[in-house]
C-alpha positions as CSV (number, residue, x, y, z in Angstrom):
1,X,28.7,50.4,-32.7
2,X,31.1,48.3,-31.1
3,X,29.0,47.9,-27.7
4,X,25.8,47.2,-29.8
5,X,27.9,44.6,-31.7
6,X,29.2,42.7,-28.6
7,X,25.5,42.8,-27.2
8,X,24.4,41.3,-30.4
9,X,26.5,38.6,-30.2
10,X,26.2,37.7,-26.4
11,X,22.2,37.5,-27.1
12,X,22.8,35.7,-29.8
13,X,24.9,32.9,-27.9
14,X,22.5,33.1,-25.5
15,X,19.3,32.3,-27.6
16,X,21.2,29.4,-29.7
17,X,22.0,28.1,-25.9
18,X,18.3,27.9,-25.0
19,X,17.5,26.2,-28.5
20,X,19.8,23.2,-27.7
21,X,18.4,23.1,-24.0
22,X,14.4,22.7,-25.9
23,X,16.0,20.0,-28.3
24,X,17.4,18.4,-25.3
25,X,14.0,18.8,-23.3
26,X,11.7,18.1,-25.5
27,X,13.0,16.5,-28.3
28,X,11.1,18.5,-31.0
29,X,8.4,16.4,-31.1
30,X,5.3,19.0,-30.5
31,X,4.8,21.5,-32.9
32,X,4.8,24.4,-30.6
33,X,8.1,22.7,-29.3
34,X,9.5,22.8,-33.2
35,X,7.8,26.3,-33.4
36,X,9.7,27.5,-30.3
37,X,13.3,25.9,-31.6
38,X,13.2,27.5,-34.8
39,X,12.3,31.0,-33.4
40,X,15.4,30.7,-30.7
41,X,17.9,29.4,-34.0
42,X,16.5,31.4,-36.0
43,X,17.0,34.8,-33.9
44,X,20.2,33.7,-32.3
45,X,22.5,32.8,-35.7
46,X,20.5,36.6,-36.9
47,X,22.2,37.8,-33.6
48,X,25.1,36.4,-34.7
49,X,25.4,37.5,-38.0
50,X,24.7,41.1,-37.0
51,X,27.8,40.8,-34.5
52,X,29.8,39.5,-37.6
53,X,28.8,42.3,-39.5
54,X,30.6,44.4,-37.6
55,X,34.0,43.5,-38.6
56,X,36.5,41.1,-37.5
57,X,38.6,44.1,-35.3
58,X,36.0,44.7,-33.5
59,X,35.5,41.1,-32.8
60,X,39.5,40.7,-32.1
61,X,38.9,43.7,-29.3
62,X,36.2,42.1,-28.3
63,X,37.8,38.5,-27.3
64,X,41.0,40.4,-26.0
65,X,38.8,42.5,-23.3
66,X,39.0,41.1,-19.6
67,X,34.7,41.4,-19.6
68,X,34.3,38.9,-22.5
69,X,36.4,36.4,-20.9
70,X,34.5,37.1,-17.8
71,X,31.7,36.2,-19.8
72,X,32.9,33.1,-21.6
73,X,33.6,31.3,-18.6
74,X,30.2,32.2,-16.9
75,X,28.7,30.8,-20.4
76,X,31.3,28.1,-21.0
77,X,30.0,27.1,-16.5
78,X,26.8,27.3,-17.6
79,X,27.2,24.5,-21.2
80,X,28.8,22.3,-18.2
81,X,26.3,22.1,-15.8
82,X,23.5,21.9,-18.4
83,X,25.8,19.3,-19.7
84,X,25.7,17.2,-16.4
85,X,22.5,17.4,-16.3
86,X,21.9,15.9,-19.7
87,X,24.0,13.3,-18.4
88,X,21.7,12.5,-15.1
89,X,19.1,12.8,-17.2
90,X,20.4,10.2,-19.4
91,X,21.2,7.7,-16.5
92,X,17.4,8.1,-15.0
93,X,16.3,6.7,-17.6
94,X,18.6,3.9,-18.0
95,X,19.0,3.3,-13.9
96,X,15.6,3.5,-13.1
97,X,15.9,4.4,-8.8
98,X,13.2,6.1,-6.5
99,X,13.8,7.4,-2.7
100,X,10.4,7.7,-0.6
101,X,11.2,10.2,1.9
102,X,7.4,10.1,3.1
103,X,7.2,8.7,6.6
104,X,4.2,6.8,5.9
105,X,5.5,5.1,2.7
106,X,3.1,6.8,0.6
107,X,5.1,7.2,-2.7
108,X,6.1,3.6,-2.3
109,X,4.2,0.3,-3.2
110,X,3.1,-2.0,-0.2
111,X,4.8,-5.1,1.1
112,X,2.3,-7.2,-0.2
113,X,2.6,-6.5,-3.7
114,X,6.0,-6.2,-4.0
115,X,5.8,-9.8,-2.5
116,X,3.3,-10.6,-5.5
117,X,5.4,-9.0,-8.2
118,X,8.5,-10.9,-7.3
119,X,6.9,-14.4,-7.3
120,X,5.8,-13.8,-10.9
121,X,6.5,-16.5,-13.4
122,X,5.0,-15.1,-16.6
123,X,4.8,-11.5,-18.1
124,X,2.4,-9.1,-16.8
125,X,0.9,-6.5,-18.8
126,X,-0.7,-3.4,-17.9
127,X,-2.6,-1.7,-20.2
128,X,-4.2,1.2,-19.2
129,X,-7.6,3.0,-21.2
130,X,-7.5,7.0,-20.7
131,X,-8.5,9.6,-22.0
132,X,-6.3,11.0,-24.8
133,X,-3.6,8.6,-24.0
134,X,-2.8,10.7,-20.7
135,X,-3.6,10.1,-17.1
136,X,-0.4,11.2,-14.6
137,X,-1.7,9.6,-11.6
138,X,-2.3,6.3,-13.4
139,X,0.7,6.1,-15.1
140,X,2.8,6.5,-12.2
141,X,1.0,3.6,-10.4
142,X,1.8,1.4,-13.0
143,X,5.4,2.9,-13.4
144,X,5.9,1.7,-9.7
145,X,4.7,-1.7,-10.9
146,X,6.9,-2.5,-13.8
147,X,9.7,-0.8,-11.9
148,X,9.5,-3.6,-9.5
149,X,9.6,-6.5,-11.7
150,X,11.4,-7.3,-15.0
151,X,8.5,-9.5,-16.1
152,X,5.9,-5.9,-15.7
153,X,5.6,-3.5,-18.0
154,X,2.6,-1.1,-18.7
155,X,1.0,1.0,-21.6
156,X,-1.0,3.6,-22.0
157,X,-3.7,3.4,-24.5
158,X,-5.9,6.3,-26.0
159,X,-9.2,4.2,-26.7
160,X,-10.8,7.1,-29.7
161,X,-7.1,6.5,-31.3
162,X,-6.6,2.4,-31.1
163,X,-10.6,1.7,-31.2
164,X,-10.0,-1.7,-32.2
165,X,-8.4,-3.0,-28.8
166,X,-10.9,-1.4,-26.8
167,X,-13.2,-3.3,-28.7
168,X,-11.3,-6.3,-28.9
169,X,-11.6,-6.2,-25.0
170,X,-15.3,-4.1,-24.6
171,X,-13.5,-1.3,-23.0
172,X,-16.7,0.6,-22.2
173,X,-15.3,3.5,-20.0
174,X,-11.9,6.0,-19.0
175,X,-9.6,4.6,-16.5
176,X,-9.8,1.1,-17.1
177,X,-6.8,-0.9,-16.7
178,X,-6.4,-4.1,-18.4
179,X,-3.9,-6.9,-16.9
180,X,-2.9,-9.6,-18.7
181,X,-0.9,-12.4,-17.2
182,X,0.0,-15.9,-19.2
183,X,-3.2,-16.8,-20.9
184,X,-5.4,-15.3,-17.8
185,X,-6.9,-11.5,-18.1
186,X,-8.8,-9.2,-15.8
187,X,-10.2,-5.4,-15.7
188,X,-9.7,-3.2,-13.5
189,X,-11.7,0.5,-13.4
190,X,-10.4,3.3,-11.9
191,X,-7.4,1.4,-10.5
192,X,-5.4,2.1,-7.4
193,X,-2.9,-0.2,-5.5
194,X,-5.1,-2.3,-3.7
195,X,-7.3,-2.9,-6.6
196,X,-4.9,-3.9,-9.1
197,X,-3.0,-6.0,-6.4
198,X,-6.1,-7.8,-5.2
199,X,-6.8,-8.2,-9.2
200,X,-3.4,-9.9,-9.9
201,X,-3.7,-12.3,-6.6
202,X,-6.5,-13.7,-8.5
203,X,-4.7,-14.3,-11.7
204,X,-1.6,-15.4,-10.2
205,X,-3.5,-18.0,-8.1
206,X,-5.4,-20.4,-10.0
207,X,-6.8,-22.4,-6.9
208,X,-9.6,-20.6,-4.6
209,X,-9.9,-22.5,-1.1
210,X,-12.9,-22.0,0.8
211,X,-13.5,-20.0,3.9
212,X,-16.2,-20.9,6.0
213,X,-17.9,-19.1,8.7
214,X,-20.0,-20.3,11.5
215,X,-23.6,-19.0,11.4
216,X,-26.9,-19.9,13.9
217,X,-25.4,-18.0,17.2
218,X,-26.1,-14.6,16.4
219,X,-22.9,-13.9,15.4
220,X,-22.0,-10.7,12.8
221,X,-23.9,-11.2,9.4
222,X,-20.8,-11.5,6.9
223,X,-22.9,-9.8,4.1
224,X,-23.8,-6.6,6.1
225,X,-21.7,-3.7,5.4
226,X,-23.9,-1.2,6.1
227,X,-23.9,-1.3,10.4
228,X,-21.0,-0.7,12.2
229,X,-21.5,-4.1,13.4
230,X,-21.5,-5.9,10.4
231,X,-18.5,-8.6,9.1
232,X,-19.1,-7.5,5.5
233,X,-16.0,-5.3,5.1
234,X,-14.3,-8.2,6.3
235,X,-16.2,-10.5,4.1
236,X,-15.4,-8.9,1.1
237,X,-11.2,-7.9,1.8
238,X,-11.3,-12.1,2.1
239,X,-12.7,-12.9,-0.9
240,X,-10.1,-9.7,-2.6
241,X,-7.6,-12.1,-1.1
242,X,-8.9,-14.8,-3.9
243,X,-11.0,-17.0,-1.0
244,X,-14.4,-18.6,-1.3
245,X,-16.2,-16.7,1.4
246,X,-19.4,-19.1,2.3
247,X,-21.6,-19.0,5.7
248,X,-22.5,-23.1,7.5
249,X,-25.0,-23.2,9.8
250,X,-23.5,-25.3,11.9
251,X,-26.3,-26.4,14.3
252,X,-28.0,-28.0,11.4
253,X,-24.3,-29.8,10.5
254,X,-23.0,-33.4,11.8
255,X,-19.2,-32.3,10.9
256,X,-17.6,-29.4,9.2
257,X,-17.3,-29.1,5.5
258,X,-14.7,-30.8,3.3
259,X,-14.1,-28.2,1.4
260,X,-13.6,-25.6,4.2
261,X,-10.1,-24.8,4.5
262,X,-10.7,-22.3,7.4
263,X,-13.8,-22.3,9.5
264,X,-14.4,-19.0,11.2
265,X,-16.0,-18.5,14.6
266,X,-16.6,-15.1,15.7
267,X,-19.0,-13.2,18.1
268,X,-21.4,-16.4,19.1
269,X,-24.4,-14.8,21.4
270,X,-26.1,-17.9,22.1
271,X,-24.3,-21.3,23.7
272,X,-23.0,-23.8,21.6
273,X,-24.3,-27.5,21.4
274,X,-22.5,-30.9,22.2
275,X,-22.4,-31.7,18.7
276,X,-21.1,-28.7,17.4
277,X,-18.2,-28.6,19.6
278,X,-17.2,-32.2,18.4
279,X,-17.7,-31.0,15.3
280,X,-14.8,-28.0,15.5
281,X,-12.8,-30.0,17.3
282,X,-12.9,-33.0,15.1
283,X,-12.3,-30.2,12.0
284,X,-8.7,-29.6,14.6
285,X,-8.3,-32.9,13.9
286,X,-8.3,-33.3,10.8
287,X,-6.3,-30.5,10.0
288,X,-7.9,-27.7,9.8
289,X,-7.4,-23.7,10.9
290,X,-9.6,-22.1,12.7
291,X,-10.2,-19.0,13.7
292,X,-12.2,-17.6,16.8
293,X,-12.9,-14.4,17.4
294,X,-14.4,-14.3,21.4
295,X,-15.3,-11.5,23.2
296,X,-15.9,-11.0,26.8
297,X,-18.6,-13.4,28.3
298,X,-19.0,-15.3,25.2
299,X,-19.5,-19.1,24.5
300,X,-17.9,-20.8,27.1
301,X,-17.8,-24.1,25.0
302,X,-15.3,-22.2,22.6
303,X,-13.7,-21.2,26.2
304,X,-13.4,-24.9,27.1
305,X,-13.0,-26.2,23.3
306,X,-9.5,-24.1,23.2
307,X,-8.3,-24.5,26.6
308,X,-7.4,-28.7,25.2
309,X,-5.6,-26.9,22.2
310,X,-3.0,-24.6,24.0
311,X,-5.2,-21.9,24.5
312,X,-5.9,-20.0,27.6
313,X,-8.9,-17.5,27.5
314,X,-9.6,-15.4,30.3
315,X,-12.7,-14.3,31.8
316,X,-11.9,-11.2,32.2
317,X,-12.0,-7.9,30.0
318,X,-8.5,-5.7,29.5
319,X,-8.8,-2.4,31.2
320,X,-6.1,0.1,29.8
321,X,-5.9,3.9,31.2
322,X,-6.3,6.1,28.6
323,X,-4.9,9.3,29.4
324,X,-7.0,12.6,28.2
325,X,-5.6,16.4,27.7
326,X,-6.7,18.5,31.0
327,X,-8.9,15.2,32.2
328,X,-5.8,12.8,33.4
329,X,-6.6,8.8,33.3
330,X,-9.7,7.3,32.1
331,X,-11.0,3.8,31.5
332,X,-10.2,2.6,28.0
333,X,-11.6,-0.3,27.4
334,X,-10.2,0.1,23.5
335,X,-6.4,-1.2,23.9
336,X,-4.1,0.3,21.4
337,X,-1.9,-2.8,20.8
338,X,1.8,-2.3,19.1
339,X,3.4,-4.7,20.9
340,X,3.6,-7.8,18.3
341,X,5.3,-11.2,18.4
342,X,8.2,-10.9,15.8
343,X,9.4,-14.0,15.0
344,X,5.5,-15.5,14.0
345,X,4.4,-15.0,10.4
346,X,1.2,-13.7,11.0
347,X,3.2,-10.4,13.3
348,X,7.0,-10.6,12.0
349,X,5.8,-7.1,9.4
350,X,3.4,-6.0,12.3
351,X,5.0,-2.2,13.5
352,X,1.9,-0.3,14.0
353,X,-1.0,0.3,16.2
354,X,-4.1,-2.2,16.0
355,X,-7.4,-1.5,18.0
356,X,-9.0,-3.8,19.8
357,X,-12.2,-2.7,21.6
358,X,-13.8,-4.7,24.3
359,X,-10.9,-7.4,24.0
360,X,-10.2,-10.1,26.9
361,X,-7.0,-11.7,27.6
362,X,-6.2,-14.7,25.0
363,X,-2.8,-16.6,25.9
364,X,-0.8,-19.8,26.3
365,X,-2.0,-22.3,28.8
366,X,0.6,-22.8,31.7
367,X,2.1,-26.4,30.4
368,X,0.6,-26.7,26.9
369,X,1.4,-30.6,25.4
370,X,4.4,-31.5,23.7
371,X,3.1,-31.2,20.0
372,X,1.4,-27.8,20.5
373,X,3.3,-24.7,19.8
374,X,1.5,-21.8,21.0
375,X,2.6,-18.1,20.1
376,X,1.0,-15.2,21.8
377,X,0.9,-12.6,18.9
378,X,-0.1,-9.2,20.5
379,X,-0.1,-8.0,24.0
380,X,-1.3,-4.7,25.4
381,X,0.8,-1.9,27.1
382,X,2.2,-1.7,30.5
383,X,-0.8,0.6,31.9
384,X,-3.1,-1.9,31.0
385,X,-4.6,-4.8,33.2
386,X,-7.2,-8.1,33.1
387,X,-10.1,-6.9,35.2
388,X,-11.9,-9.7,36.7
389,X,-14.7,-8.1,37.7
390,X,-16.3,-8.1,34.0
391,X,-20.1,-7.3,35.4
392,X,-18.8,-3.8,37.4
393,X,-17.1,-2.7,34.1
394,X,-20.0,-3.3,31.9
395,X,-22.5,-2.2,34.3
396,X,-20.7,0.4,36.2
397,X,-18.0,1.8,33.6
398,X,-15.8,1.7,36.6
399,X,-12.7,-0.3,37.0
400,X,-9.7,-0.6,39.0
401,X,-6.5,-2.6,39.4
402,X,-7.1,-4.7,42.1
403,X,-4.9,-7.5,43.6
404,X,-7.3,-10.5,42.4
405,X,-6.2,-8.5,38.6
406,X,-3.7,-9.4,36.5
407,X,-1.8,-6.8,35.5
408,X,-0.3,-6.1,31.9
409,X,0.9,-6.0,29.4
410,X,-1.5,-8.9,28.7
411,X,-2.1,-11.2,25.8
412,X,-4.9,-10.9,23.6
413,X,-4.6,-13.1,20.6
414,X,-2.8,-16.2,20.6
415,X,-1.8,-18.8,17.5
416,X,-1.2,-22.4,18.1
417,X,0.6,-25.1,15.8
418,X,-0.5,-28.7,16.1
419,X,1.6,-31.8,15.1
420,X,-1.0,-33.9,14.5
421,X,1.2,-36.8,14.5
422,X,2.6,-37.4,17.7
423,X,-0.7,-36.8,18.9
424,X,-1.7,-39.8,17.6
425,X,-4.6,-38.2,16.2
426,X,-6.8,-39.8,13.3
427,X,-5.0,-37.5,10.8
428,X,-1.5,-36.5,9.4
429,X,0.6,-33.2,8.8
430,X,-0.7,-30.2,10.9
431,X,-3.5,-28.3,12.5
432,X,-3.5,-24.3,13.0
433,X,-5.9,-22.5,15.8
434,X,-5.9,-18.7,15.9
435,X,-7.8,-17.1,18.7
436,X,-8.6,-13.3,18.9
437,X,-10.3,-11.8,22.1
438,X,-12.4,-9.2,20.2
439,X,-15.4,-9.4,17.8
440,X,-15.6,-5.6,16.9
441,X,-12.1,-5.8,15.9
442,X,-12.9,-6.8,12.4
443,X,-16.2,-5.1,12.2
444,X,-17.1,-2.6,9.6
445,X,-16.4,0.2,12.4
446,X,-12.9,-1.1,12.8
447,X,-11.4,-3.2,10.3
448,X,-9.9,-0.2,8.2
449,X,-8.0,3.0,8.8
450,X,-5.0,3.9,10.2
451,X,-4.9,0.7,12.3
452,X,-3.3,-3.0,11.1
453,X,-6.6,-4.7,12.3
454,X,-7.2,-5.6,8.8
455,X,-3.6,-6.8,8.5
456,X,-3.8,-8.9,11.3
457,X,-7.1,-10.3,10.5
458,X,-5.9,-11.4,6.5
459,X,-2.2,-12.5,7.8
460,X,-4.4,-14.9,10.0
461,X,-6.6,-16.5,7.5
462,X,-4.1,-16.6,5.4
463,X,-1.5,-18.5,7.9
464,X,-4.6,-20.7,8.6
465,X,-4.3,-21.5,4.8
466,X,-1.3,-22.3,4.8
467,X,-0.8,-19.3,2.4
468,X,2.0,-17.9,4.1
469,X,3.1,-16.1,0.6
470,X,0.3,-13.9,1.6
471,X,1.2,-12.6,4.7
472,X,2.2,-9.1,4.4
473,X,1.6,-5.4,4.8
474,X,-0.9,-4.8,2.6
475,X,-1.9,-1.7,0.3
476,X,-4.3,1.1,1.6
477,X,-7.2,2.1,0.1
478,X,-6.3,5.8,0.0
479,X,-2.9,6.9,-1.6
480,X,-1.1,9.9,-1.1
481,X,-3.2,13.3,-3.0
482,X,-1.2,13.7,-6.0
483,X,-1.5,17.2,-8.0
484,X,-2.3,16.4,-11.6
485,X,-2.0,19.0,-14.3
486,X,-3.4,18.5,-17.8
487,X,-1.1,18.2,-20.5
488,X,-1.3,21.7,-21.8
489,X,-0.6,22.7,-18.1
490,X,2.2,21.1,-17.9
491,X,3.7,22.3,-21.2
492,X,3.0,26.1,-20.0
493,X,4.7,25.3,-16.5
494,X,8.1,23.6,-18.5
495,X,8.4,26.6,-20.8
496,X,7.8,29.2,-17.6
497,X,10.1,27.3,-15.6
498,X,12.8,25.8,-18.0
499,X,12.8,28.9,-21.2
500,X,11.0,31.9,-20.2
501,X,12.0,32.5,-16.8
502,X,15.6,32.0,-17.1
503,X,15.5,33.5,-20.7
504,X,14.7,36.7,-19.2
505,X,17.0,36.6,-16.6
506,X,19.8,35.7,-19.0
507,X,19.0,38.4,-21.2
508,X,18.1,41.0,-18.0
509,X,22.1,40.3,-17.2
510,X,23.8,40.5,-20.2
511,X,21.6,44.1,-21.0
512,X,23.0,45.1,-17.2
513,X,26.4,44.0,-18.0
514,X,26.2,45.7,-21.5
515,X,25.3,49.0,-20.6
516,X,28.1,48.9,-17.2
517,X,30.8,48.1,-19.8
């Protein structure tokens, strides 16, 4: 009787042990959770009581035997640890801190909006419309948000229980996220991090300048993004950035627009006229940025136009040797480009790859004038080279590094800085010029994926701009796959791996110790 007695008891300490560990856990606030409590209180003081029964000798030779006090330290170990982690537990919560151990950053938010959320001036609220209040991958989004900023902070808002605000703000499906900021307000549906940053750029910024860009040459349709050849992904990831994306046919124009901050040139087929030339430059002038995108054997004019701004463009095209399993070297006339200016604004968060297919060398002139800084941003590997003979490549797909080549690594995108003033120029303050030796580099084929083309592109309009609070990494389309369980599913996994699992291994031990004693 004695042995049943002790085993009574032990199980009995055991299941009021697990009943503290639920109210600890999960607070009591479910009713299987209370249901679950009361069966583990209710069965271990029973336990106890029958180990009582049994009179106090028995439980005097029971404390006085070298197996209980075995026993009462492995329990009294075990109220400790579960007592340290109630402790970290405690200081999570209070001491909010999160590790990404991912090599591509994926757990973590993106330069560029962490550079958003600290420059905010007013409280931003997040508050998100799911589906029975619940939505794990949307609420740790916004948790990374208001984790970053003291003025964040984020809800989550069952719609069929609080019909009245998704009224108030016509909430019309799941997975809607509504951000408030000052007096401003926005939706966004089926949020991830570049939608809900793009979102709050255009609430924290209440002036929209204008992008314009140059039509009438043939160059890339900015509202096509269906071809591969098209400017329309790049079109639209402008006007995310809270631009006014218009298109100027400039042939039919005397002078560039007043209200065109930047004026970009990309991809002309057909020559340029004497006016329009004047025209860009006089926009220089005046204090503009522009950007040109020029490929090889394109517009000459642009070719001359930059040369009497700091800019040297070659007419060449940049040959690197790509080098293929069981094949050996090939011609690549695609440059993988990693090697970025780090001091410039536009490159200084640059550290990956960017593509640049059928790019020609774009650098500093040899003695470039007093007021002109000019800053070669990226320049191609050591394998690579400037092939002169541009007609053999395209029409022979041959190439080879001859002595009348330059050989690399070789500039391919250059920014210049103008001090308008001691130019003596009819204007004041300072001009910006970048220049980029590929069109397809911010086509539809290549301005996203793994690549920084679409970086690189942004950090230069928006340098251009003079928006230099926008330069930045910024967030990818596609996050990390998360595994999201459904609340039920979670419940069942916490019980398995918190109660039942180690619930029957308690008791699996204390029946083996039982019957060995």
């Amino acid at each position: 009787m004695r042995r049943s007695s002790s085993f009574f008891g032990l199980v009995g300490v055991g299941l009021l042990l697990f009943a503290f560990v639920l109210i600890a856990f999960t607070g009591g606030t479910g009713t299987f959770d209370m249901l679950a409590i009361l069966v583990h209180l209710v069965g271990g003081i029973a336990c106890i009581i029958v180990y009582l029964s049994s009179g106090l000798e028995n439980l005097r030779e029971f404390l006085g035997e070298r197996s209980t006090r075995y026993g009462t330290s492995t329990i009294l170990a075990s109220l400790f640890f579960v007592g340290i982690l109630a402790v970290l537990s405690f200081l999570s919560t209070r001491y909010n801190t999160r590790w990404d151990l991912s090599e591509s950053g994926a757990f973590s938010l993106s330069p560029q909006t962490i550079d958003v959320l600290g420059a905010l001036d007013k409280d931003l609220t997040m508050e998100a419309f799911v589906e029975n209040g619940r939505n794990i991958a949307i609420e740790d989004l916004l948790r990374l948000y208001a984790d970053q900023s003291p003025k964040a902070s984020h809800q989550m808002i069952d719609p069929n229980a609080r019909p009245e605000l998704a009224e108030r703000y016509q909430i019309r499906q799941f997975n809607t996220v509504r951000l408030g900021y000052g007096e401003q307000s926005t939706m966004v549906v089926e949020p991830t991090e570049e939608s809900l940053t793009n979102a709050l750029i255009k609430l924290t910024r209440t002036q929209s300048l204008t992008v314009c860009a140059v039509s009438g040459h043939g160059e890339p349709s900015i509202e096509d993004e269906e071809t591969p050849a098209g400017y329309g992904q790049a079109a639209a990831a402008v006007r995310n950035e809270n631009y006014t994306l218009e298109s100027i046919l400039l042939p039919s124009l005397e002078e560039i627009p007043e209200k065109c901050a930047v004026t970009i040139v990309s991809g002309a087929q057909r020559p340029f006229l004497e006016h329009e030339i004047k025209a860009l430059d006089a926009f220089i002038r005046r204090g503009g940025g522009l950007l040109v995108l020029i490929g090889p054997r394109q517009a000459p004019q642009l070719v001359e136009l930059l040369a009497g701004w700091g800019v040297a463009v070659g007419d060449d095209v940049v040959v690197d040797q790509v080098v293929r399993l069981f094949q050996g070297p090939s011609l690549g006339l695609s440059p993988l480009v990693e090697d970025y200016d780090p001091n410039h604004e536009i490159t200084r968060d640059l550290s990956e790859r960017s593509l640049f297919p059928l790019v020609r060398s774009v650098g500093s002139v040899a003695d470039p004038r007093q007021a002109m800084t000019v800053t070669e941003l990226a320049k191609t590997s050591q394998s690579s080279w400037a092939e002169s003979d541009v007609t053999g490549v395209f029409e022979s797909g041959a190439a080879a590094l001859d002595p009348e080549d330059r050989p690399g690594p070789i500039s391919i995108a250059a920014a210049v800085d103008v001090d308008l003033t001691q130019l003596n120029k009819p204007g004041e303050g300072n001009a910006r010029i970048v220049a980029i030796g590929s069109v397809e580099f911010a086509d539809n084929q290549n301005l996203d994926g793994t690549f920084f083309n679409r970086d690189l592109f942004l950090n230069s309009i928006g340098w251009l701009a003079g928006q230099e609070d926008l330069l930045s990494i910024r967030p990818r389309a596609v996050r990390a796959s998360r595994v999201a369980f459904t609340r039920d599913e979670g419940t069942l996994i916490f019980y398995l791996s918190v109660l039942v699992i180690p619930e029957l291994l308690l008791m699996l031990g204390l029946y083996v110790w039982w019957r060995r004693n």
